[in-house]
C-alpha positions in Angstrom: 6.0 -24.3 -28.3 7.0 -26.5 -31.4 6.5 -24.1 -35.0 3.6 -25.9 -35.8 1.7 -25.1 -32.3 2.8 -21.4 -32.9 1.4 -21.1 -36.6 -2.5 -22.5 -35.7 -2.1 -20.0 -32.6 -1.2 -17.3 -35.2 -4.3 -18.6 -37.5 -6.7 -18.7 -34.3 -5.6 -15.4 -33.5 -5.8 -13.4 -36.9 -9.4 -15.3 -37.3 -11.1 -13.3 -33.9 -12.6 -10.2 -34.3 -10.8 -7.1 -32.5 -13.4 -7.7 -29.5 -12.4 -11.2 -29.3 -8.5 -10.7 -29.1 -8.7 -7.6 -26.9 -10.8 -10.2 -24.5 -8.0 -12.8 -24.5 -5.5 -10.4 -23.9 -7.0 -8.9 -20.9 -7.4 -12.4 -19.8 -4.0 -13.4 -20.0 -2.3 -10.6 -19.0 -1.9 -10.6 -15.2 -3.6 -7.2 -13.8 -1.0 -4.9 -12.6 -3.3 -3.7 -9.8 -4.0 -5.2 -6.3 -6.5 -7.3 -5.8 -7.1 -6.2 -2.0 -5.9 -2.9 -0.9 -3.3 -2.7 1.4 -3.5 -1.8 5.2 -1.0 0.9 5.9 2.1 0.0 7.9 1.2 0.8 11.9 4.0 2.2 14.3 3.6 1.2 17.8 3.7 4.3 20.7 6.7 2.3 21.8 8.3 2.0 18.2 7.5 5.8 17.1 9.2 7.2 20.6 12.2 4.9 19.8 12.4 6.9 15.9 12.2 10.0 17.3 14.7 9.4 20.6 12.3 10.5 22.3 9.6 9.2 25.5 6.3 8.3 25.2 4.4 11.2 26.4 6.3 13.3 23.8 4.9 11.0 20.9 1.4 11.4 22.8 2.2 15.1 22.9 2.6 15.0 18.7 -0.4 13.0 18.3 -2.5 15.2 20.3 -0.8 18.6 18.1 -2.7 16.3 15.1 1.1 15.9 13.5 0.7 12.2 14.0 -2.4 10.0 12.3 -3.4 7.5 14.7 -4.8 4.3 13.5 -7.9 3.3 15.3 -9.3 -0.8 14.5 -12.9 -1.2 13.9 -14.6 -1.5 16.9 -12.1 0.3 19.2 -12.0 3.6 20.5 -8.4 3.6 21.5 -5.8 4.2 19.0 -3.2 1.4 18.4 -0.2 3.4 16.7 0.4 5.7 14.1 0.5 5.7 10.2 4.2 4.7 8.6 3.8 7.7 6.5 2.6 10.1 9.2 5.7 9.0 11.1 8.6 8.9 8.9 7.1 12.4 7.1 7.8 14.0 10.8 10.7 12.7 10.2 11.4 14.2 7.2 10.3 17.6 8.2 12.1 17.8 11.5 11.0 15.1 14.2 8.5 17.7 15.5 10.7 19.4 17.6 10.1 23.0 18.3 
């Protein structure tokens, strides 16, 4: 921006009232939160059994104990994995072996 661009921005500027500038700025500065929220990360049975080194029916066996949060789609009834979180907190904490 040449110096003499800069100085009537500058003259524009210090001419708004503090409603006016505080409107601008929130229009130009990009907002720092999502537009959409954001679907949690789902772990298949298959993927989940595979973290823990464990089978299947053991990762059935946590889900069923209510260690695991199982994502459910609208519409469904079945569950078609587990949270991220849920999983990687059992982790964490132990693997969810007794």
């Amino acid at each position: 921006m040449s110096a003499g661009n800069l100085e009537l921005a500058r003259l524009a500027i210090t001419g708004l009232s503090r409603k006016d500038r505080a409107e601008i700025i929130r229009e130009l500065v990009p907002s720092t939160q999502p537009s959409q929220p954001t679907a949690p990360a789902v772990y298949s049975v298959k993927r989940t059994a595979a973290a823990f080194d464990k089978s299947v029916r053991f990762v059935h066996k946590l889900s069923a104990e209510g260690l695991l949060v199982r994502v459910v789609l609208p519409g469904r009834k079945t569950a078609c994995g587990f949270t991220r979180e849920s999983v990687e907190k059992l982790l964490v904490a132990g693997g969810g072996v007794s």
